[in-house]
Rosetta silent file (secondary structure, phi, psi, omega in degrees, C-alpha in Angstrom):
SEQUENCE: XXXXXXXXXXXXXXXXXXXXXXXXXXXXXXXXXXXXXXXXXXXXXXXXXXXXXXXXXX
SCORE:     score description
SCORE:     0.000 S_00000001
   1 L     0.000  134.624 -177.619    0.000    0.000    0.000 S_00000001
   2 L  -132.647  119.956 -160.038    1.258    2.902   -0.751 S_00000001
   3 L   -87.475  111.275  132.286   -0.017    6.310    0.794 S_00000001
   4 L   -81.771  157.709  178.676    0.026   10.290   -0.586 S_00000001
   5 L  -123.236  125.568  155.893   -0.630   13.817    0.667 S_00000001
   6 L  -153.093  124.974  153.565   -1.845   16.228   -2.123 S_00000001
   7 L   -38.111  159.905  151.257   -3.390   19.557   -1.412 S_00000001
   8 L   -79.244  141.190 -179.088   -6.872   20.112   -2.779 S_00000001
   9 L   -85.372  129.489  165.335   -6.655   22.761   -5.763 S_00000001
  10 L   -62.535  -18.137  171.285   -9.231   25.404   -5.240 S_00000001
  11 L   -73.061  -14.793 -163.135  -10.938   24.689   -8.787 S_00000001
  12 L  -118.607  -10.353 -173.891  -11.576   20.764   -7.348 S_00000001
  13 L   -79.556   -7.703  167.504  -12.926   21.601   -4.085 S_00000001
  14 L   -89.908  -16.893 -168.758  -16.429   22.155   -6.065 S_00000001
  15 L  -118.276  137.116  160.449  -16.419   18.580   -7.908 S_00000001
  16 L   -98.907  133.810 -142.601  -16.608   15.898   -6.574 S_00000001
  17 L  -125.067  106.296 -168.159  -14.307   13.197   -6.857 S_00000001
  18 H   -83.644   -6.158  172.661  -15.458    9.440   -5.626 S_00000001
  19 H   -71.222  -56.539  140.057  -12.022    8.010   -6.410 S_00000001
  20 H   -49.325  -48.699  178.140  -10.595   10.116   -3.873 S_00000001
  21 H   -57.503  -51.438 -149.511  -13.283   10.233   -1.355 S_00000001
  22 H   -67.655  -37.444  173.189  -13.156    6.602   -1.583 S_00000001
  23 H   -62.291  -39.504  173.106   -9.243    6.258   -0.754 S_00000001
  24 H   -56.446  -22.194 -175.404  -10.045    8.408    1.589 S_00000001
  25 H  -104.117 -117.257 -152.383  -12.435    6.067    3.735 S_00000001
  26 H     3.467  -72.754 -156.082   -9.990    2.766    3.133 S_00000001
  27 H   -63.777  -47.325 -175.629   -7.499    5.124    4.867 S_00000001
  28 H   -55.328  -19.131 -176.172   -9.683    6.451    7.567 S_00000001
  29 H   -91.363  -17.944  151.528  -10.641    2.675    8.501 S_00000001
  30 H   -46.656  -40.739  175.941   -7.629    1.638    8.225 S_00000001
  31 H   -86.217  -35.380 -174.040   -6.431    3.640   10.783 S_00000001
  32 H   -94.207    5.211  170.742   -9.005    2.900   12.886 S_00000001
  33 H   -88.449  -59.237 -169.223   -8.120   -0.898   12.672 S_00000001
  34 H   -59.877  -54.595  168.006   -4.957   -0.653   13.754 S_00000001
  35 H   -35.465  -60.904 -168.841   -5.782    2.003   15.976 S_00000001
  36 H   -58.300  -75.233  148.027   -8.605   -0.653   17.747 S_00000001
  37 H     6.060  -84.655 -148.677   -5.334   -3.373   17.246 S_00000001
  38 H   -94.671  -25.911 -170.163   -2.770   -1.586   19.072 S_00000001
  39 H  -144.017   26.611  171.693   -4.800    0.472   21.944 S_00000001
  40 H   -85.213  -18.137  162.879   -8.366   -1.244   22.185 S_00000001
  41 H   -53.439  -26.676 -152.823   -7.487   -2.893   25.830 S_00000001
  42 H  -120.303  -19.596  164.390   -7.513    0.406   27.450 S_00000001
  43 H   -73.929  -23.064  173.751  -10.710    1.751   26.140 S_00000001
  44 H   -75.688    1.078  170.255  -12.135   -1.814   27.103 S_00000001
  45 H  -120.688  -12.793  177.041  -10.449   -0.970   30.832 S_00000001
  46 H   -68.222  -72.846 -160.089  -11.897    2.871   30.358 S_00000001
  47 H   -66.965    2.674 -168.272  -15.379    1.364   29.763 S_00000001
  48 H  -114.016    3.390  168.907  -15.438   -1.171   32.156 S_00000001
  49 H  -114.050  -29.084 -179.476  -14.498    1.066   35.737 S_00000001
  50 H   -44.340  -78.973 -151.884  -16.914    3.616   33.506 S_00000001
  51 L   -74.198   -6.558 -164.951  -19.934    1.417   33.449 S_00000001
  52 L   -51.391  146.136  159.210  -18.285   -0.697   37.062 S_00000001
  53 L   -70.229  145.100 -174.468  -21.498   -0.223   40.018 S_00000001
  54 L  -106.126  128.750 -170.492  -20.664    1.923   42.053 S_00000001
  55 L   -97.751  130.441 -172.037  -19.685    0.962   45.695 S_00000001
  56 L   -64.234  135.525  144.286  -20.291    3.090   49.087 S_00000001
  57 L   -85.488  160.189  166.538  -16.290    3.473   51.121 S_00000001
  58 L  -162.589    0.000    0.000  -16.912    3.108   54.618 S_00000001
C-alpha cells in the first residue's frame, strides 16, 4: 500500500471526486483498525471502571 498527501486545488474543491473520497475512507478505517489493534485494551479498561457499580467506602 502505498499512501500520498496532495493539497486540494481550489478549482476541485467544487467537484466531486469518488475516487478520492473513496481512498479516503480505506485510509480512515484503516487507521481505525490498527488504531482498535494496538490500543483497544484500554478503552475496554476505560469502559469497564466507567460502566463498574458503584460501591459506598466506609
Amino acid at each position: 500500500m502505498v499512501i500520498s498527501f496532495e493539497p486540494k486545488k481550489e478549482n476541485d474543491t467544487n467537484h466531486f471526486m469518488p475516487e478520492k473520497e473513496f481512498e479516503n475512507l480505506l485510509i480512515d478505517q484503516q487507521i481505525r483498525i490498527e488504531t482498535e489493534k494496538q490500543f483497544g485494551h484500554i478503552r475496554n479498561l476505560i469502559m469497564k471502571k466507567a460502566f463498574a457499580p458503584v460501591t459506598e467506602k466506609q
